[in-house]
C-alpha atoms as one frame of an Amber mdcrd trajectory, in Angstrom:
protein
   4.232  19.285 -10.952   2.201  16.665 -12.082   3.282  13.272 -10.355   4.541
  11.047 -13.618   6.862  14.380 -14.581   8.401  14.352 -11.081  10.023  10.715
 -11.561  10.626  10.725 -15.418   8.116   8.330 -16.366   5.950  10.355 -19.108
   8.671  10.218 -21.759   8.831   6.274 -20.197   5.053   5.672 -20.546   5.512
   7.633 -24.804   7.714   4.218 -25.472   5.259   1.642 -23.477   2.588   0.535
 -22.251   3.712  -2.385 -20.882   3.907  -6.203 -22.197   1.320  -9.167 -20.956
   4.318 -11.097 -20.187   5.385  -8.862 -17.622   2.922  -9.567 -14.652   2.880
  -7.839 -11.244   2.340  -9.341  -8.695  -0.180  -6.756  -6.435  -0.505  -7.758
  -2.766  -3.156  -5.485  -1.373  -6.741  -5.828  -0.577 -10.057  -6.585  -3.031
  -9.712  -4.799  -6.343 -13.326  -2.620  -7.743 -12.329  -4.787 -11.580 -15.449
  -3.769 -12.933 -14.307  -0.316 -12.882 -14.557   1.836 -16.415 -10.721   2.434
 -15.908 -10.304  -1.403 -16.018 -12.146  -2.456 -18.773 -10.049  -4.605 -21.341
  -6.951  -4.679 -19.298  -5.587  -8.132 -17.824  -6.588  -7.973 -13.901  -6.376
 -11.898 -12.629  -7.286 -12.375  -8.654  -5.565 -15.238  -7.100  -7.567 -16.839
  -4.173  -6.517 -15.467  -1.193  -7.553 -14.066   2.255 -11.132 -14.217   3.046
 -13.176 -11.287   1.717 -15.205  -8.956   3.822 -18.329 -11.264   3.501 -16.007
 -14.056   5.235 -16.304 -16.043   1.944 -12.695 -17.304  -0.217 -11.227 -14.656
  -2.490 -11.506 -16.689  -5.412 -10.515 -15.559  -9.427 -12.950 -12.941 -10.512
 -13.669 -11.390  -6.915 -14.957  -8.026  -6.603 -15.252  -5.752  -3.646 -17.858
  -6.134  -1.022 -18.924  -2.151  -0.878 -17.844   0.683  -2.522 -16.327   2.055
   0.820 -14.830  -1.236   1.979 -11.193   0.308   3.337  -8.898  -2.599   1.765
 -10.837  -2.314  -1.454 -10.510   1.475  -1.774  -6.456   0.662  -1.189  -6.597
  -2.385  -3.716  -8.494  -0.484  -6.587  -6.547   3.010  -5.958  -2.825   0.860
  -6.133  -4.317  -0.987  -9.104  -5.033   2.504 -10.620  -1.361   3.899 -10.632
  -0.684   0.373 -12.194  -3.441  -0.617 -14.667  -6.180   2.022 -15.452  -6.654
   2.555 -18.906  -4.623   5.410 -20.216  -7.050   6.963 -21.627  -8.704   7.666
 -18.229  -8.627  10.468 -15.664  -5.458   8.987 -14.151  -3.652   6.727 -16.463
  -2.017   4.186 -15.758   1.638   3.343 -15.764   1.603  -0.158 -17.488  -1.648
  -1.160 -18.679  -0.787  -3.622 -21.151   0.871  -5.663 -18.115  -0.880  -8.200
 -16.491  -1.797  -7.645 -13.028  -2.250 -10.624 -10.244  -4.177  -9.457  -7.544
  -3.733 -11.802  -4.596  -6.043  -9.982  -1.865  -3.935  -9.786   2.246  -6.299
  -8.009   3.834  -9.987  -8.097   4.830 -12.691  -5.656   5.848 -12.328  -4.277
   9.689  -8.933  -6.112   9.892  -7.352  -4.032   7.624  -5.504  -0.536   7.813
  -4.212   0.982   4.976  -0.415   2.808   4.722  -1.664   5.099   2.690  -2.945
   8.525   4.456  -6.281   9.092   3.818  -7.492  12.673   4.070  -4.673  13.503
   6.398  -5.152  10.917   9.057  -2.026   8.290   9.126  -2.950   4.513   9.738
  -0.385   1.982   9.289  -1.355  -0.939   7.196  -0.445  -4.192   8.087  -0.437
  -7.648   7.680   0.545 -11.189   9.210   4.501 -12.174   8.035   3.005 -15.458
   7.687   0.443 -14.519   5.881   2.740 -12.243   3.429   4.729 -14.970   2.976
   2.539 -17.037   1.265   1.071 -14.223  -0.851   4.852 -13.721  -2.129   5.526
 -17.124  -2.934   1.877 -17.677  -4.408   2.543 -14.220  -6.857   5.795 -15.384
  -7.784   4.369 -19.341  -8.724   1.793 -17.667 -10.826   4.387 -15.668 -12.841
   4.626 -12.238 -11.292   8.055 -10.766 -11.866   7.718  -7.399 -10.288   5.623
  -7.579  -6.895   4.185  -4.483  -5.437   4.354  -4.615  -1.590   1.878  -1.650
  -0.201   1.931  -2.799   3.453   3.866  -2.934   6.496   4.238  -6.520   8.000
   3.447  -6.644  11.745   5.414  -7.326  14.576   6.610 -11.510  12.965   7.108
 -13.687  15.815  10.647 -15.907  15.099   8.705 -18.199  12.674   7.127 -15.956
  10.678  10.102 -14.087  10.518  12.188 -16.786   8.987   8.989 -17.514   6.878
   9.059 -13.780   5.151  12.979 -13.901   4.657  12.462 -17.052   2.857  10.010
 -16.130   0.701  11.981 -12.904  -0.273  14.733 -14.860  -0.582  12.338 -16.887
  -2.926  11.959 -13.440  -5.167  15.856 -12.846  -5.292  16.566 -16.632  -6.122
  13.463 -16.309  -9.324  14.426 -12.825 -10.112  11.542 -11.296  -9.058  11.789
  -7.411  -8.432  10.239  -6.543  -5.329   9.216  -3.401  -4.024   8.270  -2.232
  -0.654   6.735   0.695   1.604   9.223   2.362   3.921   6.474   2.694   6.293
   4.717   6.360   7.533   5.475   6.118  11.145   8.295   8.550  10.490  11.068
   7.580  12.401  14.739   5.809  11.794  14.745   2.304  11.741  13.758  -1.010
   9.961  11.680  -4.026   8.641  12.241  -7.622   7.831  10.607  -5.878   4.302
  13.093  -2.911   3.800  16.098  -4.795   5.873  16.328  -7.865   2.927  18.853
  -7.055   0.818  16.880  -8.116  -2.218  13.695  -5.530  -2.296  13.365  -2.062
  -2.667  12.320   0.436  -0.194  10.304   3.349  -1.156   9.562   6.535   0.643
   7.388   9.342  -0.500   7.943  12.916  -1.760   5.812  15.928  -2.366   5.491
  17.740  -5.113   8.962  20.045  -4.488  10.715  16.739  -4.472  10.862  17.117
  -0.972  11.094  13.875   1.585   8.222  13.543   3.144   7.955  14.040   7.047
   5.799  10.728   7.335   8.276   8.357   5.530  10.170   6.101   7.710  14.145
   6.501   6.729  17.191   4.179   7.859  20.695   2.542   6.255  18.614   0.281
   4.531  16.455   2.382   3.103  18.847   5.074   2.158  21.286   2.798   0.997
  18.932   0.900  -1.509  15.377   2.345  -1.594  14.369   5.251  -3.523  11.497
   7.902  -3.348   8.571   8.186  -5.659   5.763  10.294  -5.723   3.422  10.086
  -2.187   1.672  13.400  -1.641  -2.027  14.179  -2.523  -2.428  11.743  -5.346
  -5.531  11.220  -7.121  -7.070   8.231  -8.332 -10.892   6.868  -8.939 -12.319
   4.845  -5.801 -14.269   1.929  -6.076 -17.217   3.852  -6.810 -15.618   6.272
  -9.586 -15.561   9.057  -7.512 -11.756  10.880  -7.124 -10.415   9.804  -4.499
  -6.857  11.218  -3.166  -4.640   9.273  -0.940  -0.973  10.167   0.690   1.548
   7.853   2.126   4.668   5.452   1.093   2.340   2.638   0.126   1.184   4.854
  -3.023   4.221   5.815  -3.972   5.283   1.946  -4.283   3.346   1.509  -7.624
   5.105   4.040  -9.138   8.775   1.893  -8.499   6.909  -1.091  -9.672   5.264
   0.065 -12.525   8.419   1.460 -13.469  10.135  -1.767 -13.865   7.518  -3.459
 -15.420   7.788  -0.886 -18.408  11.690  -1.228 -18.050  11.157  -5.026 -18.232
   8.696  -4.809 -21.279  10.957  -2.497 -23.074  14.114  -4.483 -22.629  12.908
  -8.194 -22.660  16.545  -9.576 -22.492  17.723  -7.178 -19.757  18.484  -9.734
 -17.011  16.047  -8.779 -13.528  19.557  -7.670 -11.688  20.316  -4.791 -14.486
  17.048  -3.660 -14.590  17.066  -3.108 -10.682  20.498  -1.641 -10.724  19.341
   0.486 -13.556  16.765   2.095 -11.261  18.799   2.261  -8.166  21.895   4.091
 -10.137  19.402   6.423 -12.138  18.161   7.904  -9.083  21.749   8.300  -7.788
  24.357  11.472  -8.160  27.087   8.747  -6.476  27.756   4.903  -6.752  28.418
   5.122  -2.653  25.154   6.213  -1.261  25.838   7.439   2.609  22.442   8.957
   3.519  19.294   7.914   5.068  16.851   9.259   2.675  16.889   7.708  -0.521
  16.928   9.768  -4.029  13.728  10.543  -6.107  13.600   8.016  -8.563  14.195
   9.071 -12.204  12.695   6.505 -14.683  13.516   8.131 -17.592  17.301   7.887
 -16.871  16.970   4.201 -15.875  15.839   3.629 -19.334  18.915   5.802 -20.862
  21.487   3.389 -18.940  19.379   0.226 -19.901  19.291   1.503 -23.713  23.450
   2.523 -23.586
């Protein structure tokens, strides 16, 4: 089953393509923007973390190589978002405009996703997340795509993350997250604020899968989105395919962008609750695992 079928989101993407006034807010590494798939769409780059050359991330970066780890991450997450649809892999919400404020750099980076079957937990500074959050959100992002797993925050940079989520909630910025593929029970300062939305991945069966971290938090207000052998072009427009929670994030967050651009007076809190009670059989959720997320049915309650 092809991956925008499993969550609803073809009939989704038939009504839109997305609005320019919706940005998302991508916080990932270097983005390959001169990529065919990109061409005409509205990619800005906020300076940021040093690239791998050790020189400022300023507008209009590019990525060092074609195999530069946080750029392959970076351009594939962009993909799900922002590739034309007319490409290989199309894009959930071209029309959008995408911010692109790079977190991670070269060797220091290691990417949620799963490459080719070999699980490395991408992470970055809370500190450093922080100010990526509240940077996105000052530029005008109002969904922000969080692909990463913050590392262990010491006390300060703990307080520093909550605040800037609490940042999101208080601007009514939607804000998704990676449950993580270490595959155990338990939390983040990410999944635990009551504000964002976890995501775990599923295969193609709509099964959970075994990698995804799972907890109260998570089941209680996350959802699951495609995260199993997708394909997207890498930096150097060769297919590249990719498993793990972090790539099924864009699929949550390009989902509300489209949500958002189809309902510009829906208020940020109905389009969330939208999502989280289309994936949902119940109003009382009581599991760990979080339901599939059904886009189409999100757009049924926003439109009754």
């Amino acid at each position: 089953m092809r991956a925008l079928d499993l969550v609803g989101l073809a009939p989704l993407m038939g009504r839109s393509a997305g609005r320019p006034e919706v940005a998302v807010g991508l916080l990932d590494g270097l983005v390959a923007v001169g990529q065919p798939a990109f061409a005409g769409r509205r990619l800005r780059v906020l300076p940021g973390r040093p690239d791998a050359t050790g020189g400022p991330a300023e507008a209009g970066s590019v990525c060092a190589t074609a195999g530069d780890g946080p750029c392959v991450h970076g351009s594939f997450v962009a993909g799900v978002l922002s590739a034309d649809r007319a490409s290989p892999s199309p894009g959930i919400c071209p029309d959008c405009t995408l911010l692109i404020r790079p977190i991670f750099a070269g060797h220091r980076a290691n990417p949620v996703a799963v490459p080719a079957g070999s699980p490395t937990p991408l992470t970055a500074s809370a500190e450093e997340l922080a100010a990526a959050v509240v940077q996105a959100i000052d530029a005008g992002a109002r969904v922000l795509n969080l692909s990463v797993a913050p590392e262990r925050p010491s006390s300060s940079g703990h307080r520093e993350l909550t605040a800037a989520l609490d940042h999101a909630a208080a601007r009514g910025v939607l804000t998704v997250v990676a449950a993580g593929n270490q595959g155990r029970l338990g939390s983040s300062v990410l999944t635990r604020h009551p504000w964002t939305i976890p995501v775990i991945g599923y295969d193609g069966r709509r099964r959970p899968m075994g990698l995804s971290n799972l907890g109260g938090s998570i089941g209680a207000r996350g959802v699951g989105a495609p995260g199993q052998a997708l394909v997207q072009l890498n930096p150097g427009e060769r297919p590249l395919v990719l498993s793990g929670t972090s790539v099924a994030v864009p699929f949550v967050a390009g989902t509300l962008a489209l949500l958002l651009s189809c309902f510009p007076r829906a208020a940020p809190e109905e389009v969330r609750a939208a999502v989280l009670r289309g994936t949902a059989r119940t109003s009382v959720r009581r599991s760990v695992v979080p339901p599939l997320l059904d886009a189409w049915a999100a757009y049924e309650i926003l439109r009754g």
